[in-house]
Structure formats: C-alpha cells, structure tokens
C-alpha positions as CSV (number, residue, x, y, z in Angstrom):
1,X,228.1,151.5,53.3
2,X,229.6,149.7,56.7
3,X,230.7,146.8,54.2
4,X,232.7,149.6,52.1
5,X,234.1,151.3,55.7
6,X,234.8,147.9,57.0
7,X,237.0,147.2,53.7
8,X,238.5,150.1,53.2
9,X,239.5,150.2,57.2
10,X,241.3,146.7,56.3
11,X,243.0,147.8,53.4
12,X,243.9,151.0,54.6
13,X,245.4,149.5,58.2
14,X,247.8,146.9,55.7
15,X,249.0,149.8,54.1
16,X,249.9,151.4,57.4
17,X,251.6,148.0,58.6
18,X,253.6,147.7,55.7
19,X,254.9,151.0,56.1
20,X,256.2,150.7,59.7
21,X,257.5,148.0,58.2
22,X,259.4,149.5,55.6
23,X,260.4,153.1,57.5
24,X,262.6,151.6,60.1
25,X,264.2,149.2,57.3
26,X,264.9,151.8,55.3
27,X,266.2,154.3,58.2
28,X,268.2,151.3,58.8
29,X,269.8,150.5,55.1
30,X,270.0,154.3,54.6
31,X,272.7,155.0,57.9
32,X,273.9,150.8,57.9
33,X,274.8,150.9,53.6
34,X,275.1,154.7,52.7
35,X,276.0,156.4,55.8
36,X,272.7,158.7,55.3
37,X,270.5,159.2,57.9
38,X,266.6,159.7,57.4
39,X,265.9,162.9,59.2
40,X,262.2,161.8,61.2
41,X,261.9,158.4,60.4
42,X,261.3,157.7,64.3
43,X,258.3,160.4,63.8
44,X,257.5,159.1,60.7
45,X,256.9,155.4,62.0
46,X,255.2,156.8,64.9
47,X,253.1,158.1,63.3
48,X,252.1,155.1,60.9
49,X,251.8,153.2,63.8
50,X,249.2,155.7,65.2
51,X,247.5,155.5,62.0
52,X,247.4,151.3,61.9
53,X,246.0,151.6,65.2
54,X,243.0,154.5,65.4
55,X,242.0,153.7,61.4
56,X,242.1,149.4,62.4
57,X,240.3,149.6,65.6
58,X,236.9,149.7,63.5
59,X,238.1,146.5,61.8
60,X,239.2,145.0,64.7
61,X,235.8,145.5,66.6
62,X,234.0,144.0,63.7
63,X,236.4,140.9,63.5
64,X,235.6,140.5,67.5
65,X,239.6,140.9,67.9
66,X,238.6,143.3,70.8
67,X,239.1,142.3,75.1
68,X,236.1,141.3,76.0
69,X,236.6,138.7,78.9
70,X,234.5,136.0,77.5
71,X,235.3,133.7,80.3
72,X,234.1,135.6,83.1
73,X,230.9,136.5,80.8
74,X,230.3,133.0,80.6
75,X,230.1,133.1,83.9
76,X,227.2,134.9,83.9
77,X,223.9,133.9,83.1
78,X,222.5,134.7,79.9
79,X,219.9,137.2,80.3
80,X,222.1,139.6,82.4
81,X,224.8,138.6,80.3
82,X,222.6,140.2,77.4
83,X,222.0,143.3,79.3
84,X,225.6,143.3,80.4
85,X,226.7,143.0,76.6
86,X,224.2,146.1,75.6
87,X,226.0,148.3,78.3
88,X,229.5,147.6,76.5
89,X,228.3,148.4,73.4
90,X,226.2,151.4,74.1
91,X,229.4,152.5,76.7
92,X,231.4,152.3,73.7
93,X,229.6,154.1,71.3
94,X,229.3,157.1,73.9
95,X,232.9,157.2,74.3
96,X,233.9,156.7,70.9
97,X,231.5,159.6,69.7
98,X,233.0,161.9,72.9
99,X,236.4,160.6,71.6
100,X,235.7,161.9,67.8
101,X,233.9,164.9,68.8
102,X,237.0,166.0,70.7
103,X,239.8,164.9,68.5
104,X,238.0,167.3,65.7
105,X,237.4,170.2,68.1
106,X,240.9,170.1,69.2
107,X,242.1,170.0,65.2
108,X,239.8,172.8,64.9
109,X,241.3,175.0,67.3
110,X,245.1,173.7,66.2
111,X,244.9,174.1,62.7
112,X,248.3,176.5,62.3
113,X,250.2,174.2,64.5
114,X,252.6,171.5,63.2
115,X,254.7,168.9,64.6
116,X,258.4,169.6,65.6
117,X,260.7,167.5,63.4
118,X,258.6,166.3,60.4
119,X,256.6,169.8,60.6
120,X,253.9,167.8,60.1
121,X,250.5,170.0,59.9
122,X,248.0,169.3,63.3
123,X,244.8,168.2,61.5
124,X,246.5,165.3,59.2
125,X,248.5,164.1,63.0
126,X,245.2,164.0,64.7
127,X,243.1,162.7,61.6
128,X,243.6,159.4,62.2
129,X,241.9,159.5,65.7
130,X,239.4,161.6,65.0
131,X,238.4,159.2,61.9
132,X,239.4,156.3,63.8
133,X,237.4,156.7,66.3
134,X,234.4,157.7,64.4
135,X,234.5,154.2,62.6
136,X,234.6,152.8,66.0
137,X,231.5,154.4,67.1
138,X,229.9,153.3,64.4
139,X,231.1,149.9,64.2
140,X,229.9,149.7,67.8
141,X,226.6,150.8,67.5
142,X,226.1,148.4,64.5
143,X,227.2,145.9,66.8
144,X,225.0,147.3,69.7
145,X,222.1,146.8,67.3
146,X,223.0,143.5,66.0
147,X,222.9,142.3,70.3
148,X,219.7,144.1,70.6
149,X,217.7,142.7,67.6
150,X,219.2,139.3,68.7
151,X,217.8,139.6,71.9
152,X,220.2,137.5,73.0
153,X,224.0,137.6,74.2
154,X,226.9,136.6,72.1
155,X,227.9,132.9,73.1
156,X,230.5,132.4,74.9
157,X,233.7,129.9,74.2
158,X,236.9,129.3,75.1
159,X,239.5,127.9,72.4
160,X,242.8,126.5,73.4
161,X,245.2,125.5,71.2
C-alpha cells in the first residue's frame, strides 16, 4: 500500500509540474499569437502549483529531499542523534495529522463556498492539503518506524560537488 501511495504521489506531482508548465505557456501563446486572454490562468497555475507541492511533499519525505540539517546532526553524537531523529519524525507526524485533520474540518464547514475568479468549489481547492498532508503523516511515521526498529540514527554525510 505505501509503495502504491508513494507511486502514485510521484506520478500524480509530474502531472501537476507539467501543467504549470503548460498554463502559463499557453496563457502566454493565447494573448502573444491570438490576442485571447485565458480568463484565471494566474488562479489556475496557482493552484497546480499548490497541488505539486501538498500531493509531492509525501514523495519528497520518502526520497530524503526534505531540510534536515545533516551537518549540524553530525555534529551530534549518535545516540542523542537517534533520539533527536525520533523527535522529528514523531513531531512531524503530529503536525501533519493536526494539519489534515484541520484542512478537512475546515472543507467540511466550507463546502458551498467557491473561489472568486475560477469559481472553483472549496473542498477540491483545499483537497490537495488535506490529502497532502495526510500522505505526509504517513510517510513520516513509516519513516519514524523505520529509525525506531533501526535503533540507530540515519548517517550523516556531506556531498560536494
């Protein structure tokens, strides 16, 4: 199941890249070529790049793409650096859950309002936090239990290129 969420995060976060690719291009060829203007395309690619960001995150956190100030943790020897580690990934999964649990009460109690120029409905403008950051909850914890079962901290390394 996390190897199909982790996937389908991934694919779906391309999709949403190539569109903000593709909105402002074609708001551009529209008004530059055929003097047409695409009424919300500024929403519109806002909102894709909301998308890309809340459904990736989960992706992101599983690729270890995330800040995590590895040089100062390597600082740090490695049993508190293991306990350390535990408290970011269990402070994580708290506020991601908090995160998600709000997002979907506040769709709840929004669901007849819209967005002004795209009259976008509220649930499908928030739905990408609330999902996203219920991915990153779990992503976290499955990370959380991968530190604990280690019983051990991540190592630490610095590349330079």
């Amino acid at each position: 199941m996390l190897s199909f969420m982790r996937q389908a995060t991934r694919v779906i976060g391309f999709l949403f890249l190539a569109t903000l690719i593709v909105t402002p291009l074609l708001q551009i060829v529209m008004r530059g070529v055929f003097n047409v203007p695409m009424a919300g395309a500024e929403e519109l690619a806002r909102y894709f790049l909301i998308c890309m960001t809340f459904l990736g995150g989960a992706y992101v956190t599983w690729q270890g793409g995330q800040i995590r100030m590895e040089e100062v943790q390597g600082l740090i020897p490695d049993r508190p650096r293991w306990v350390l580690q535990l408290f970011i990934e269990i402070s994580g999964v708290l506020f991601f859950s908090y995160m998600s649990f709000a997002a979907f009460v506040s769709i709840s109690k929004n669901m007849s309002n819209q967005t002004a120029t795209l009259e976008m409905p509220f649930w499908l403008f928030m739905g990408p936090m609330a999902i996203g950051m219920a991915c990153l909850a779990i992503e976290t914890f499955a990370q959380f239990m991968r530190t604990l079962s280690n019983r051990k901290a991540d190592e630490k390394s610095t590349t330079l290129t």
